[in-house]
C-alpha positions as CSV (number, residue, x, y, z in Angstrom):
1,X,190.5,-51.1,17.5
2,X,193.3,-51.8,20.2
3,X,192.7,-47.6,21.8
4,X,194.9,-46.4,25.1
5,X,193.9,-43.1,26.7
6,X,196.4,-41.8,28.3
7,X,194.7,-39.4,31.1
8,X,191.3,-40.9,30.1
9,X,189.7,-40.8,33.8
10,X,188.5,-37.1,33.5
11,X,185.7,-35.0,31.3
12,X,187.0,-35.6,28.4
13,X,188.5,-38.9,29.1
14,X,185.4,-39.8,29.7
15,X,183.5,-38.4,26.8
16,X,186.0,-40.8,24.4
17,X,185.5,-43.9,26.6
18,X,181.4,-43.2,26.3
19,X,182.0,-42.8,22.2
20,X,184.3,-45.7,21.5
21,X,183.2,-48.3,24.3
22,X,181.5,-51.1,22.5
23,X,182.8,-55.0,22.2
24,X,185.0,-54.5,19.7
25,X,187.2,-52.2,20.7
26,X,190.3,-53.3,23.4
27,X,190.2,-49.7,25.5
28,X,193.2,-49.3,28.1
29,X,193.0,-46.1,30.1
30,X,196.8,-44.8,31.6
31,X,195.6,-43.7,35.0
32,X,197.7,-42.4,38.2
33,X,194.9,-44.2,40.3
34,X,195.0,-48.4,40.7
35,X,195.3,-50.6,38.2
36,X,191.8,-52.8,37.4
37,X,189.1,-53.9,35.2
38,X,186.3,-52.0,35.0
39,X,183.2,-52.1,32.4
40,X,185.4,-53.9,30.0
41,X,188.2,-51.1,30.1
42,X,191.7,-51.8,31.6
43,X,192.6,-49.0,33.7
44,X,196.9,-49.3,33.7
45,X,198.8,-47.3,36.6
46,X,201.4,-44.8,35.1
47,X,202.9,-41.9,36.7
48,X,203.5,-40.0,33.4
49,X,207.2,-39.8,33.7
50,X,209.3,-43.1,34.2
51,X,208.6,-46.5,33.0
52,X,207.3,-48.9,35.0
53,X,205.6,-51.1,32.8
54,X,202.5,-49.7,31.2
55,X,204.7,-49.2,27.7
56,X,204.2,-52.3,27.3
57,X,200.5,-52.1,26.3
58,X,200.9,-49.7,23.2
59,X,202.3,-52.7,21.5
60,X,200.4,-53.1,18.3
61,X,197.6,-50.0,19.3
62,X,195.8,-48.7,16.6
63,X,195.3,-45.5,18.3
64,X,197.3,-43.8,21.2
65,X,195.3,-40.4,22.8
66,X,197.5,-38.4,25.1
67,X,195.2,-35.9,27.8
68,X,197.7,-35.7,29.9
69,X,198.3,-31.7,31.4
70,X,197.0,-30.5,34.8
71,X,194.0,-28.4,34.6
72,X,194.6,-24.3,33.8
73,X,191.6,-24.1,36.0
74,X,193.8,-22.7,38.6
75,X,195.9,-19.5,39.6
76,X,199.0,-18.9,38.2
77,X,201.5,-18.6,40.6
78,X,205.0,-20.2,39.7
79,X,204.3,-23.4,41.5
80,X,201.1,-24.1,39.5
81,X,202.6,-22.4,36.2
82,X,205.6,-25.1,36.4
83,X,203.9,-28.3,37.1
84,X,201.1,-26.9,34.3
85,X,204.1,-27.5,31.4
86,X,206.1,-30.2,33.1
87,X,202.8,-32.3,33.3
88,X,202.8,-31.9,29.4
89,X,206.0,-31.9,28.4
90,X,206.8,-34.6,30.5
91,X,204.2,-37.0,29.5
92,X,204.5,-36.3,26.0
93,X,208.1,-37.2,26.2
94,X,207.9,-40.4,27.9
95,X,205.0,-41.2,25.4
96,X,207.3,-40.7,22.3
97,X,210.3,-42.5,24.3
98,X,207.7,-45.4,25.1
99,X,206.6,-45.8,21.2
100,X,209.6,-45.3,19.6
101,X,210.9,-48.3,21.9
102,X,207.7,-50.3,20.8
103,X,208.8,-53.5,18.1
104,X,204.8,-52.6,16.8
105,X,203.9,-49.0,17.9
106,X,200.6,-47.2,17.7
107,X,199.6,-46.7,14.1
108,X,198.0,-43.0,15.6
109,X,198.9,-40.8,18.3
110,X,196.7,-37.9,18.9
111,X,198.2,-35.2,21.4
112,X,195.9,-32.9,23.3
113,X,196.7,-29.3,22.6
114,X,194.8,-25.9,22.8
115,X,193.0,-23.7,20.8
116,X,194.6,-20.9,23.2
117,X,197.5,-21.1,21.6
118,X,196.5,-18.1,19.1
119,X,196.8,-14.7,20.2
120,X,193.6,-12.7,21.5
121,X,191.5,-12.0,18.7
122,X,189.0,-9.6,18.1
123,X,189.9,-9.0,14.5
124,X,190.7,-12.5,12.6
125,X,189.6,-15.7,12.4
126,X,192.4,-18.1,13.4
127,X,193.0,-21.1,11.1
128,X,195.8,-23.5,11.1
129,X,197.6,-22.0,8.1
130,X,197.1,-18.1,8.7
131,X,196.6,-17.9,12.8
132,X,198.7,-16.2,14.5
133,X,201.0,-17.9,17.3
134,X,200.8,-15.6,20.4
135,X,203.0,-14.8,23.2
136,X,202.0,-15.1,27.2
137,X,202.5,-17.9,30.0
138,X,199.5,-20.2,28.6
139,X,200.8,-19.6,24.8
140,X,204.0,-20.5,25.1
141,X,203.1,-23.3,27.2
142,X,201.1,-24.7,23.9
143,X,204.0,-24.1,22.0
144,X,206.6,-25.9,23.9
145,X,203.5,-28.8,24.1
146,X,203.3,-29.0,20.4
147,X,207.4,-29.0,20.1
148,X,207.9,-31.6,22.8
149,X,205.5,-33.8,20.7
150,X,206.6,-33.4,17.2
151,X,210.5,-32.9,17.3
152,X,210.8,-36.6,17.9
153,X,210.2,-38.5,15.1
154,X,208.4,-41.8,14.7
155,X,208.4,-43.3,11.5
156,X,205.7,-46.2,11.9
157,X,203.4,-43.8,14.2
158,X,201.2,-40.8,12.9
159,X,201.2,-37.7,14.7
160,X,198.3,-35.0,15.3
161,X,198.0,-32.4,17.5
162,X,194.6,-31.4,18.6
163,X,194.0,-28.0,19.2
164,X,190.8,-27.9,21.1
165,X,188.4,-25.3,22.1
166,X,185.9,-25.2,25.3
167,X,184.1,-28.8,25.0
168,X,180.7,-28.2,26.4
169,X,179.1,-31.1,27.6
170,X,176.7,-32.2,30.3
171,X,178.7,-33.6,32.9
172,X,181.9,-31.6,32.8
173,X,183.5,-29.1,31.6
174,X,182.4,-25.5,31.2
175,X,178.9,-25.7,31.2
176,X,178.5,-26.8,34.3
177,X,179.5,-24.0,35.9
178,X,178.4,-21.1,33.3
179,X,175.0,-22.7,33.8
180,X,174.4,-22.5,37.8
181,X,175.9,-18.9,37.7
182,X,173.4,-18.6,35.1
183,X,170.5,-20.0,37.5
184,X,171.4,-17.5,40.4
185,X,171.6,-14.1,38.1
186,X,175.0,-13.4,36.8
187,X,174.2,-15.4,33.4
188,X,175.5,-11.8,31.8
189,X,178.2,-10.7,29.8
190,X,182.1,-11.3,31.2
191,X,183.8,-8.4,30.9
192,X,183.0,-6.5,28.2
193,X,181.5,-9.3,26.1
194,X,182.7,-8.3,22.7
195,X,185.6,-11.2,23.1
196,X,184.8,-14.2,21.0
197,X,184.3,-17.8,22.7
198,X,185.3,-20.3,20.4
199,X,183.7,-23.7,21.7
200,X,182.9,-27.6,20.7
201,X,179.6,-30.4,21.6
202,X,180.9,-33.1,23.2
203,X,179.5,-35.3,20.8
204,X,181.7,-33.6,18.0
205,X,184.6,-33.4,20.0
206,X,184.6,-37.5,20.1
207,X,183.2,-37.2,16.7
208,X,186.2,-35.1,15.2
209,X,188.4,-37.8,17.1
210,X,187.3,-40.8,15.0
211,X,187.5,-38.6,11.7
212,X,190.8,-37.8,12.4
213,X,191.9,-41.4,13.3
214,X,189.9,-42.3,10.3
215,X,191.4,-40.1,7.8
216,X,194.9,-40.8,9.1
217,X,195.1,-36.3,9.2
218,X,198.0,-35.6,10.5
219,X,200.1,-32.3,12.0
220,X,197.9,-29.5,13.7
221,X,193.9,-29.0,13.5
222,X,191.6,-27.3,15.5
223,X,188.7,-29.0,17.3
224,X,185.9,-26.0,17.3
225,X,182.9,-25.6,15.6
226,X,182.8,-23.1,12.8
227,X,180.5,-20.0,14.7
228,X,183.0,-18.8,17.2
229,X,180.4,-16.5,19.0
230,X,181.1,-13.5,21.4
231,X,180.9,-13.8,24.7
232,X,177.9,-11.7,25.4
233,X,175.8,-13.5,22.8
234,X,177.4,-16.8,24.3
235,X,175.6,-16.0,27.7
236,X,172.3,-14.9,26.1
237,X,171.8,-18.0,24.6
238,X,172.5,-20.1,27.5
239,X,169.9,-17.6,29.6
240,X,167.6,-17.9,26.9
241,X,167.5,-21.7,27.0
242,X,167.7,-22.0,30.8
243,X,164.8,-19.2,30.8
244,X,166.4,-17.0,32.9
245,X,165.6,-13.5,31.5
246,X,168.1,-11.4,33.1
247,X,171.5,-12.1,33.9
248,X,173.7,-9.4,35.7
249,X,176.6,-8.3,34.0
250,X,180.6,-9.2,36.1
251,X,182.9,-6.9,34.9
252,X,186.8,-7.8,35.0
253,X,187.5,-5.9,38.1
254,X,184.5,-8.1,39.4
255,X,186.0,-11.3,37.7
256,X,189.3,-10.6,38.7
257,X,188.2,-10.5,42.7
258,X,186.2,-13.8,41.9
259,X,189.0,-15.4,40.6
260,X,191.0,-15.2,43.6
261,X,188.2,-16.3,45.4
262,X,187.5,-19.7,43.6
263,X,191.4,-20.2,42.3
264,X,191.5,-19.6,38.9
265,X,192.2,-16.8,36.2
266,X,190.4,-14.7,34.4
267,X,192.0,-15.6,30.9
268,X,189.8,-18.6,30.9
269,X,187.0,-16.1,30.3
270,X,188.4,-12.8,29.3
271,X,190.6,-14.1,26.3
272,X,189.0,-13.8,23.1
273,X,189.6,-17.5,21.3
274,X,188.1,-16.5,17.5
275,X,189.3,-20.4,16.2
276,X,187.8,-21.6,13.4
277,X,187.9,-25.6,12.0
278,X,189.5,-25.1,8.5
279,X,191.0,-28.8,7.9
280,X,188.4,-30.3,9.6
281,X,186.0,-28.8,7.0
282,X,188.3,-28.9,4.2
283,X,188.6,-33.0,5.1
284,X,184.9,-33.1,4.7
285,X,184.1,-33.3,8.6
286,X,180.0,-32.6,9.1
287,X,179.2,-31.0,12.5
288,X,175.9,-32.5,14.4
289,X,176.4,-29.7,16.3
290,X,177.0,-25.9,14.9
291,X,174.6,-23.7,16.2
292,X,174.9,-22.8,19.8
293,X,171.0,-22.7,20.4
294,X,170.9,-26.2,19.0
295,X,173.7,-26.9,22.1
296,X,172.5,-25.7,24.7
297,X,168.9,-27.2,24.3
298,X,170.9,-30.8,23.9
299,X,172.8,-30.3,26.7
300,X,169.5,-28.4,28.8
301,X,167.3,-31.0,27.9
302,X,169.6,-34.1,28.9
303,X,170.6,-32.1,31.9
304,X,166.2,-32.1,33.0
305,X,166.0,-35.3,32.1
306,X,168.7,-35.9,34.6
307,X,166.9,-34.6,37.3
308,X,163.6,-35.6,36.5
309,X,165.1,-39.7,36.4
310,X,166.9,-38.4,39.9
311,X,163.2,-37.1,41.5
C-alpha cells in the first residue's frame, strides 16, 4: 500500500509507522520538520495550511491518515483554545482541498477524532448510534473537527472519522505518566474515581486502523476497547501490576492546583469517557487486548525489559 501520515512524527504517528512499516508498503509521513529519507519512510515538509507541494504525493494513495491537532495536554486559555481547533480545522481542510484536486486521490482517508466528544457519562454507555453529543470547549471542538471533514464531499475517496480513546502504550501517551506518579505514591483514585476511563492497547489501536482500511467502514467509529473501567479501578490495576500497594488519593482541588503547575487541565482526568466500540464489534473486529490487567502487564513487562536491555 501507497500510506501518507499526515502528522505521523508523534505517539501515535509512531505507533502506525511501527505497524505498517515493512517492504511493501510506500509510507510518506507529512511533517512540519525537514524533508528526508529515513528507515525507508519519506518524511514530506508541510505546514498544514497552504500548498507547497506535498499534495502532490497523495496521488494514487491507498490510504490517507490525518493526526493533525495540537495536543489538549495544555491549559486552556484563549490562545491555546484557538490554535487547538484552527490546527484541525485547518488541516483537515487543506486535506480535502488537496484530494479533491488529485486526478487519482486516496482510495481512504481516515481523520483523527475523539472519543471526548460525548458528554460526561456516569450513566450510559456511548455508542455511535445512541451517544450523546455534548456541549463544552473540547466538545464542540470535536464537532466542528468531524464537520470540517465530512461537509466536503469526495466521490472517489472514503471517509472515516476515528473517534479514539486514551491509547496506552509504552513509549507515549498516557501511561507514561500515570505510571511514574504511580512509582512515587499518588497511583490513587483522581477525583472521586467513580468517572469511567474509556481507553485502547496500542497494538489495537493500529490494529483497528487496518480493519477499518480493510473493510472500507466508513462515517464515525469509536476506537476503545469494550470495558470502559472507572477511574479508581483503572489506578488499582496499574498499582497492582507495578506492585505498588498504596497509592494516595489527589482530589480535584488537589488536581486542579497540579494542573496549573504542569500546564494542563483536569478534564483530561476528571471527565468520565464511558465509550464503547459498537461497529467495530458489529464489523467483526477481535480485540488482542480487552482486559486492562492483560495491558498493563504487556506494557509493564516491555517497559522492564526496557531497562534491563538499558542496564
Amino acid at each position: 500500500m501507497k500510506i501518507i501520515i499526515a502528522a505521523g512524527t508523534g505517539f501515535l504517528g509512531n505507533v502506525l509507522l511501527e505497524h505498517f512499516q515493512n517492504p511493501l508498503n510506500d509510507i510518506i509521513v507529512l511533517t512540519r520538520g525537514k524533508t528526508m529519507l529515513k528507515n525507508n519512510i519519506r518524511y514530506i515538509h508541510w505546514n498544514a495550511k497552504t500548498m507547497t507541494g506535498w499534495e502532490k504525493e497523495l496521488e494514487n494513495a491507498d490510504v490517507l491518515i490525518n493526526l493533525t491537532g495540537k495536543s489538549v495536554d495544555c491549559r486552556y486559555t484563549e490562545a491555546n483554545k484557538k490554535e487547538i481547533l484552527l490546527s484541525r480545522i485547518k488541516s483537515t481542510k487543506i486535506l480535502n482541498k488537496a484530494v479533491l484536486q488529485c486526478t487519482h486521490p486516496p482510495k481512504h482517508w481516515l481523520n483523527s477524532s475523539t472519543a471526548t466528544i460525548y458528554r460526561h457519562s456516569l450513566d450510559q454507555q456511548m455508542d455511535e448510534y445512541t451517544g450523546e453529543i455534548g456541549n463544552d470547549f473540547s466538545m464542540n471542538v470535536a464537532q466542528s473537527w468531524e464537520k470540517a471533514f465530512f461537509k466536503t464531499e469526495t466521490p472517489k475517496t472514503l471517509k472515516t472519522a476515528l473517534r479514539t480513546a486514551i491509547v496506552l502504550g509504552k513509549k507515549g501517551g498516557a501511561f507514561l505518566p500515570l505510571k511514574n506518579l504511580t512509582k512515587i505514591g499518588f497511583g490513587g483514585k483522581q477525583g472521586n474515581g467513580n468517572q469511567f476511563v474509556s481507553w485502547i492497547h496500542e497494538e489495537d489501536f493500529a490494529r483497528a486502523v487496518e480493519f477499518i482500511i480493510q473493510n472500507e467502514i466508513v462515517g464515525k467509529i469509536n476506537i476503545v476497547s469494550p470495558e470502559p473501567v472507572r477511574n479508581k479501578d483503572f489506578m488499582k490495576a496499574l498499582r497492582q501490576e507495578i506492585k505498588i500497594p498504596f497509592g494516595t488519593p489527589i482530589g480535584k482541588r488537589m488536581l486542579e492546583f497540579g494542573a496549573k503547575i504542569i500546564g494542563t487541565e483536569t478534564e483530561l482526568v476528571l471527565k468520565s469517557r464511558n465509550v464503547i466500540p459498537k461497529r467495530l464489534l458489529e464489523n467483526g473486529f477481535t480485540f488482542h487486548y480487552s482486559n486492562l490487567k492483560n495491558v498493563f502487564q504487556n506494557l509493564v513487562q516491555n517497559d522492564n525489559s526496557a531497562t534491563d536491555d538499558q542496564n
